[in-house]
C-alpha positions as CSV (number, residue, x, y, z in Angstrom):
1,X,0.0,0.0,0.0
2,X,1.0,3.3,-0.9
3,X,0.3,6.4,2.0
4,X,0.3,9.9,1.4
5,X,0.8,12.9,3.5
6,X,-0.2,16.7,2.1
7,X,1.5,19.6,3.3
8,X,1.3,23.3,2.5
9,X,-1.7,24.5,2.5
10,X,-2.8,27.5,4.5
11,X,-4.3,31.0,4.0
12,X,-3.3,33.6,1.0
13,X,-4.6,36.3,-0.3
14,X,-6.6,36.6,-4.0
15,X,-3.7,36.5,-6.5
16,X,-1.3,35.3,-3.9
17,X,0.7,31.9,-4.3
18,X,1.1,28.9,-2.8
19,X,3.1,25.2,-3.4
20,X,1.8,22.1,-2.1
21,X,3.5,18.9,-1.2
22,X,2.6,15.4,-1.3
23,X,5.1,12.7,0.3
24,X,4.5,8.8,-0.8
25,X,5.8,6.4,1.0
26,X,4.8,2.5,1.2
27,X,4.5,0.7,-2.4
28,X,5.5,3.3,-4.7
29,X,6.4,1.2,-7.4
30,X,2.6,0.6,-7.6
31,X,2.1,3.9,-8.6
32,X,1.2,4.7,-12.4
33,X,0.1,9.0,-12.0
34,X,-0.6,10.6,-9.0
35,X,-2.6,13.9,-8.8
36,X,-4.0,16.6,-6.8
37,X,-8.1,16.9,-6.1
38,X,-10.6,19.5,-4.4
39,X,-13.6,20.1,-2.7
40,X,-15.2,23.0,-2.0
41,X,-17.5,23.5,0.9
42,X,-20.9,21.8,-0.3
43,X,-19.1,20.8,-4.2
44,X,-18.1,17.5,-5.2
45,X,-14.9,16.5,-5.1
46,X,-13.0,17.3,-8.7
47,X,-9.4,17.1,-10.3
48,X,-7.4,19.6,-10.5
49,X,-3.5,17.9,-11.9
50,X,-2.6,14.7,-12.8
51,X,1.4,13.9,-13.4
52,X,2.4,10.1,-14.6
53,X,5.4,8.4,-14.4
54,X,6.6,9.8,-18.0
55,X,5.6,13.2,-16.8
56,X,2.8,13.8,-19.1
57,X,0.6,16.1,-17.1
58,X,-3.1,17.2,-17.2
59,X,-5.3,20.0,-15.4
60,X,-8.7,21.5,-15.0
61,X,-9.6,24.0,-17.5
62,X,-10.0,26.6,-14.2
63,X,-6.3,26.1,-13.2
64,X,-4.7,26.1,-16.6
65,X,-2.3,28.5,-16.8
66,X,-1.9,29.6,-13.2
67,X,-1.3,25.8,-11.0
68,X,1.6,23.7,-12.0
69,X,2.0,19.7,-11.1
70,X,5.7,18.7,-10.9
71,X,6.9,15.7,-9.5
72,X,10.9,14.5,-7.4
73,X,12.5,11.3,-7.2
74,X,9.8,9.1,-10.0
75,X,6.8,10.0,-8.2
76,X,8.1,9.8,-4.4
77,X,7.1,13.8,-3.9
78,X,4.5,15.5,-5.9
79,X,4.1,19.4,-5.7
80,X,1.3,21.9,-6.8
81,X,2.4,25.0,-7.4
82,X,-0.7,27.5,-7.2
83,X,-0.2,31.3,-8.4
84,X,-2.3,33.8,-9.2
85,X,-4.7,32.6,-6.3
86,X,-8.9,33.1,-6.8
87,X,-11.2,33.0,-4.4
88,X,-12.6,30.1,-6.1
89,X,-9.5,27.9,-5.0
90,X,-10.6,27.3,-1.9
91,X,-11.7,24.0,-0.7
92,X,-9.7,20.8,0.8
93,X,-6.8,19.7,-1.6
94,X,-6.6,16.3,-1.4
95,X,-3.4,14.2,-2.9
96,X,-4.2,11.1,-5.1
97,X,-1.8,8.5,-5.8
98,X,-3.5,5.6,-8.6
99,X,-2.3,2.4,-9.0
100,X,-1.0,0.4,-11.8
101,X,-4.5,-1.7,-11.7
102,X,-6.8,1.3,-11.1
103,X,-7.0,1.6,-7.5
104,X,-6.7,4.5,-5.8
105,X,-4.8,6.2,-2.6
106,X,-5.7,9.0,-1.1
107,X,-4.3,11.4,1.4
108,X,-6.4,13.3,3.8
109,X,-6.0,16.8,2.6
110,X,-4.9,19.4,3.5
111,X,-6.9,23.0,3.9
112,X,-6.6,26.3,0.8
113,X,-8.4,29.4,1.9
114,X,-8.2,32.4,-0.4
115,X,-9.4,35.4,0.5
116,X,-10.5,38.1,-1.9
């Protein structure tokens, strides 16, 4: 089993910046893409970056061109780099880690707040 702990998240201001982290430790080898989710207060829970193991990445339309995914040692660390901050980031980032046969890990999030 993989686990995964977030870090970084906190309080910024509308067009402020901030980087997330997410550590895996366990099976990594298991791992095929990891990725970063939210949820807003009341919202379902959507994607927000996706990196694989060949570093193709993918993002929401809403954070194209503004969030970045990049990834350390294969995919051992995962970071989301988050400028130009809106209002309408905050929610509960929540680290995603998916296995070779689909599965899925997940860490427990960690908490954005942007303030306009």
């Amino acid at each position: 089993q993989v686990q995964l702990v977030e870090s970084g998240g906190g309080l910024a201001q509308a067009g402020g910046s901030l980087r997330l982290s997410c550590a895996a430790s366990g099976s990594i080898f298991r791992i095929n893409a990891m990725g970063w989710y939210r949820q807003a207060p009341g919202k379902q829970r959507e994607l927000v970056a996706t990196i694989t193991t060949g570093s193709s990445t993918n993002y929401a339309d809403s954070v194209k061109g503004r969030f970045t995914i990049s990834r350390e040692n294969g995919l051992a660390t995962v970071y989301l780099q988050m400028n130009s901050l809106k209002p309408e980031d905050t929610g509960v980032y929540y680290c995603n880690a998916k296995y070779r046969n689909g599965m899925d890990a997940w860490g427990e999030g960690t908490l954005v707040t942007v303030s306009s």
